[in-house]
C-alpha positions as CSV (number, residue, x, y, z in Angstrom):
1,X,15.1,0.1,0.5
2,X,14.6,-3.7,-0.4
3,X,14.9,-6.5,1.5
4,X,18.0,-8.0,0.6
5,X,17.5,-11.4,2.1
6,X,13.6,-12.1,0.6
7,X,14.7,-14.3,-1.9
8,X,16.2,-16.8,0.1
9,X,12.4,-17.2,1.6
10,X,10.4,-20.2,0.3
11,X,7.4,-20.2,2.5
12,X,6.1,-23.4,1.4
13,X,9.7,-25.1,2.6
14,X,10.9,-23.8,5.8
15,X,13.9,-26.3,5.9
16,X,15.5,-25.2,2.5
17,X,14.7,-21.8,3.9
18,X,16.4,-22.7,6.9
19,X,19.4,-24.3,5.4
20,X,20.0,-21.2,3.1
21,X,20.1,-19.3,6.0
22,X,22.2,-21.0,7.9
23,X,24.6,-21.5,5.1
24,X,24.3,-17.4,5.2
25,X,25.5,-17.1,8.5
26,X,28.2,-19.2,8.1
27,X,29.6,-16.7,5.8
28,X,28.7,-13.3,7.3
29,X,31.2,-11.6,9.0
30,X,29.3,-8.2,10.7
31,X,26.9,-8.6,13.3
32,X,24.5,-6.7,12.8
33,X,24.4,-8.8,9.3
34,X,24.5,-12.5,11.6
35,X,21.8,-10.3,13.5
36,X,19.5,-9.7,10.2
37,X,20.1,-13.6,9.7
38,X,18.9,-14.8,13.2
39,X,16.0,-12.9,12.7
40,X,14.4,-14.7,9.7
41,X,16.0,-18.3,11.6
42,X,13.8,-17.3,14.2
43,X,11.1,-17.1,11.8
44,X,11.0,-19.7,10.2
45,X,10.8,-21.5,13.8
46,X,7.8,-18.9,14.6
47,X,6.5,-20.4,11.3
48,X,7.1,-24.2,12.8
49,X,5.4,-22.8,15.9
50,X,8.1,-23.0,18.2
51,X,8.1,-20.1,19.8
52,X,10.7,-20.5,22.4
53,X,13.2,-21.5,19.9
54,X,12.2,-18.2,18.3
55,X,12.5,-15.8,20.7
56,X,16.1,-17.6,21.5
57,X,17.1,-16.9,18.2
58,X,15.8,-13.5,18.4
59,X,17.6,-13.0,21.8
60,X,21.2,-13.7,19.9
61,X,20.0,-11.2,17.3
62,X,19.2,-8.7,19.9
63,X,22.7,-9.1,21.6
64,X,24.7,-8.2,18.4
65,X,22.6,-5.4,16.9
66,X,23.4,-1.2,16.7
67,X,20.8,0.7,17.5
68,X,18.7,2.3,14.8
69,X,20.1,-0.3,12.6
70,X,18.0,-2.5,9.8
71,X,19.3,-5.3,11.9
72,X,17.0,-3.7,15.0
73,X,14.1,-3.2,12.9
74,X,14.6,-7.0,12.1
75,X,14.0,-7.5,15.4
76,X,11.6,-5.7,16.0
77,X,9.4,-7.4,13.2
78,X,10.3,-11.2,14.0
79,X,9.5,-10.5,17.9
80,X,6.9,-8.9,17.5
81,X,5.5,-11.9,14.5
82,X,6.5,-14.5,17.4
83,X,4.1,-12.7,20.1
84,X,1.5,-12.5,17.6
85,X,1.6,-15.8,16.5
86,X,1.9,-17.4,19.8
87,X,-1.5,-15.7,20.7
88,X,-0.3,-12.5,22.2
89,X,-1.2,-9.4,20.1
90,X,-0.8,-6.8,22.9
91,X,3.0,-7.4,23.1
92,X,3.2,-7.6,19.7
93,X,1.7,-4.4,18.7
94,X,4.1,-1.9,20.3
95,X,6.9,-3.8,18.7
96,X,5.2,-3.4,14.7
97,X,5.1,0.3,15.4
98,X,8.1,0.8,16.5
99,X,9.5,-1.5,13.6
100,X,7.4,0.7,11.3
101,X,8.4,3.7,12.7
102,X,12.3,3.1,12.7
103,X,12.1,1.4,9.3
104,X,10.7,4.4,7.3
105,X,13.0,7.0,9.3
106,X,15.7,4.6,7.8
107,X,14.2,4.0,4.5
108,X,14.1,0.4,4.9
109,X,10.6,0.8,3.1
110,X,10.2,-3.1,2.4
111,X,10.1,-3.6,6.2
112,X,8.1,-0.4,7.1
113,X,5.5,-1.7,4.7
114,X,5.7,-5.3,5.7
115,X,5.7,-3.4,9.5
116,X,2.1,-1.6,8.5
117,X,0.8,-5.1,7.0
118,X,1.3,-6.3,10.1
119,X,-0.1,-4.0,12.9
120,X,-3.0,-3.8,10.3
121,X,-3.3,-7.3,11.6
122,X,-4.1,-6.1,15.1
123,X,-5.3,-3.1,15.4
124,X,-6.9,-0.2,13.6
125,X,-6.8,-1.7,10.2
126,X,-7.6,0.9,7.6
127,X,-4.9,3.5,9.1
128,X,-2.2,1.2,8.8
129,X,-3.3,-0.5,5.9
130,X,-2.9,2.9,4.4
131,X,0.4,3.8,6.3
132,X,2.0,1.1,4.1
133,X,0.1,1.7,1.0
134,X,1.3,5.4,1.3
135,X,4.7,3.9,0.9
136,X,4.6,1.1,-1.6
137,X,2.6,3.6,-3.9
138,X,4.9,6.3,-3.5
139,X,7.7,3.8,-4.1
140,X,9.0,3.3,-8.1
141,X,11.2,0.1,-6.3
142,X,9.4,-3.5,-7.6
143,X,9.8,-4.7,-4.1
144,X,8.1,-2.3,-2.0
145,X,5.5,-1.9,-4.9
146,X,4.9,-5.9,-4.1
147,X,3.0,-4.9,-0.9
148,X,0.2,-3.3,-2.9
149,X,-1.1,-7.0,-3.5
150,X,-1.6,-7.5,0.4
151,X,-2.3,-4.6,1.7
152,X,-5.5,-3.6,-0.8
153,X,-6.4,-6.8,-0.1
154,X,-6.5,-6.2,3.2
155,X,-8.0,-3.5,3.1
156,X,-11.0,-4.9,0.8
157,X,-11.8,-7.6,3.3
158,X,-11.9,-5.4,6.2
159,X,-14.1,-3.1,4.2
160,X,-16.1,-6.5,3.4
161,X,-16.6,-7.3,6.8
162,X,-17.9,-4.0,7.7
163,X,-20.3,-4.2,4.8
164,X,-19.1,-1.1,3.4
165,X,-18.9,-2.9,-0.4
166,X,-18.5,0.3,-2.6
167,X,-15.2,0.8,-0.7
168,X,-14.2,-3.0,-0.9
169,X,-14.7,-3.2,-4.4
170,X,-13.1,-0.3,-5.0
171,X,-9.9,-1.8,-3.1
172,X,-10.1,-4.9,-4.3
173,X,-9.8,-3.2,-8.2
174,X,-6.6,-1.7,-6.9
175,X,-5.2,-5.1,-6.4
176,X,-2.4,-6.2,-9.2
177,X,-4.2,-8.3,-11.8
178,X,-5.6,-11.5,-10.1
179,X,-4.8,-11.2,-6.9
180,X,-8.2,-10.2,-5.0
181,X,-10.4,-12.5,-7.6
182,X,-12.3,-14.2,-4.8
183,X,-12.9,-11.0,-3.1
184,X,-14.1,-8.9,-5.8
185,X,-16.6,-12.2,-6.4
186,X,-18.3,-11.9,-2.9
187,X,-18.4,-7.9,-3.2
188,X,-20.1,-7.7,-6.5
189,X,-23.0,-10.4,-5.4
190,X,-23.0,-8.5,-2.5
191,X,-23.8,-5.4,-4.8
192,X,-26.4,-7.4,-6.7
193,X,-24.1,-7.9,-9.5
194,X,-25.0,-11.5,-10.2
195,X,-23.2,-11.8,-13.8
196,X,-19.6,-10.2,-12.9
197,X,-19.7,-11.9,-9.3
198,X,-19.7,-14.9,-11.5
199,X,-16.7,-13.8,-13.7
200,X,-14.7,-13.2,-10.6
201,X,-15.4,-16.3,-9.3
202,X,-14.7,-18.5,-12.1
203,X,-11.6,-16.2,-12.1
204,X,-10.6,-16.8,-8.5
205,X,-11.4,-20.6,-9.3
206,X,-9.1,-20.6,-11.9
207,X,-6.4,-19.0,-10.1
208,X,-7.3,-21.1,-6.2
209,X,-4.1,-23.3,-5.6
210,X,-4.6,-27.0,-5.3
211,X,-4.9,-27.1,-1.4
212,X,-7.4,-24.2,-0.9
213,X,-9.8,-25.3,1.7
214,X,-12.8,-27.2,0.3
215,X,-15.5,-24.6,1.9
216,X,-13.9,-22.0,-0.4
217,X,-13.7,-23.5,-3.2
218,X,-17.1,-24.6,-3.2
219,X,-18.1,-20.7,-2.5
220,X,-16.2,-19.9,-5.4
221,X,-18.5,-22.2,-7.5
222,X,-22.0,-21.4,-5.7
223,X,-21.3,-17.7,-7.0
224,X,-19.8,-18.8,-10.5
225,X,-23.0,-20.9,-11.2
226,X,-25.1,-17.9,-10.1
227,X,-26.4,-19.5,-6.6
């Protein structure tokens, strides 16, 4: 049900990440387990944007996997992240839905919802933003429950964009505390909610990491200072 091998991610350093996981390898004897590791080796590359040396990695994956294995949904996911990434969502989309589709015949429910996240990405946003909120909120697992964060807001942007704000906000309040701060600021001032646009903002300002891009930030404060 979790994923097993998340905690050895560190997305802000890829080569810690990659030397954890190639310390892993070194010590796992099945192959579907090497498998599992080539996978998130190849993403870290598709992180690096090197694509080729992604899909190689995910090509020794593929060689060593059983079928209807986590290790397949693995690849699956990482292929289908590399297409995406490299600018080609139409091979990339087949390959989330089937990774979302093996992963929660399997209970692998970690990677069905990170599967949903990502076709949401592509295509048809609210029904698979909701195909993997329908698991991480039926899910008592602290894990799974972690995709609630993405995925509402997600779905609060792409409500957002659509202009249909009610529903936004209304997604952006199912959000774990803090989390959708910046988008809860933009819905209410859509709303003509002047005074809590500005709490949320001065929230989300408070909350911005050091390296958020200077157009947002200054957003932020437009709405905090009532503008």
């Amino acid at each position: 049900m979790e994923d097993r091998l998340r905690e050895l991610w560190d997305f802000a350093d890829l080569s810690a990440t990659e030397t954890r996981f190639r310390e892993l390898l070194e010590h796992t004897s099945s192959d579907d387990e090497k498998a599992e590791v080539l996978t998130q080796l190849g993403r870290v590359e598709g992180l690096r944007g090197a694509f080729d040396e992604g899909h190689a990695l995910v090509d020794q994956a593929e060689d060593l996997v059983t079928a209807d294995s986590t290790a397949r949904v693995r690849v699956l996911l990482e292929r289908g992240r590399l297409f995406r990434s490299a600018g080609a969502p139409e091979q990339a989309q087949p390959l989330f839905i089937a990774a979302f589709v093996l992963a929660r015949t399997r209970g692998d429910l970690f990677l069905a919802a990170d599967a949903a996240h990502m076709a949401a990405l592509i295509d048809d946003p609210e029904k698979w933003t909701r195909q993997g909120l329908e698991i991480a909120e039926n899910s008592d697992n602290e894990q799974v429950r972690h995709w609630l964060g993405p995925l509402y807001n997600n779905l609060g942007w792409y409500y957002f964009e659509n202009e249909r704000f009610d529903e936004a906000l209304e997604a952006f309040d199912r959000c774990p505390e803090g989390y959708a701060e910046s988008g809860k600021a933009k819905t209410l001032k859509a709303l003509g909610r002047p005074e809590e646009a500005a709490e949320a903002a001065q929230r989300a300002l408070d909350l911005l990491p050091d390296d958020s891009p200077d157009e947002w930030v200054d957003e932020m404060e437009a709405i905090a200072n009532g503008e």
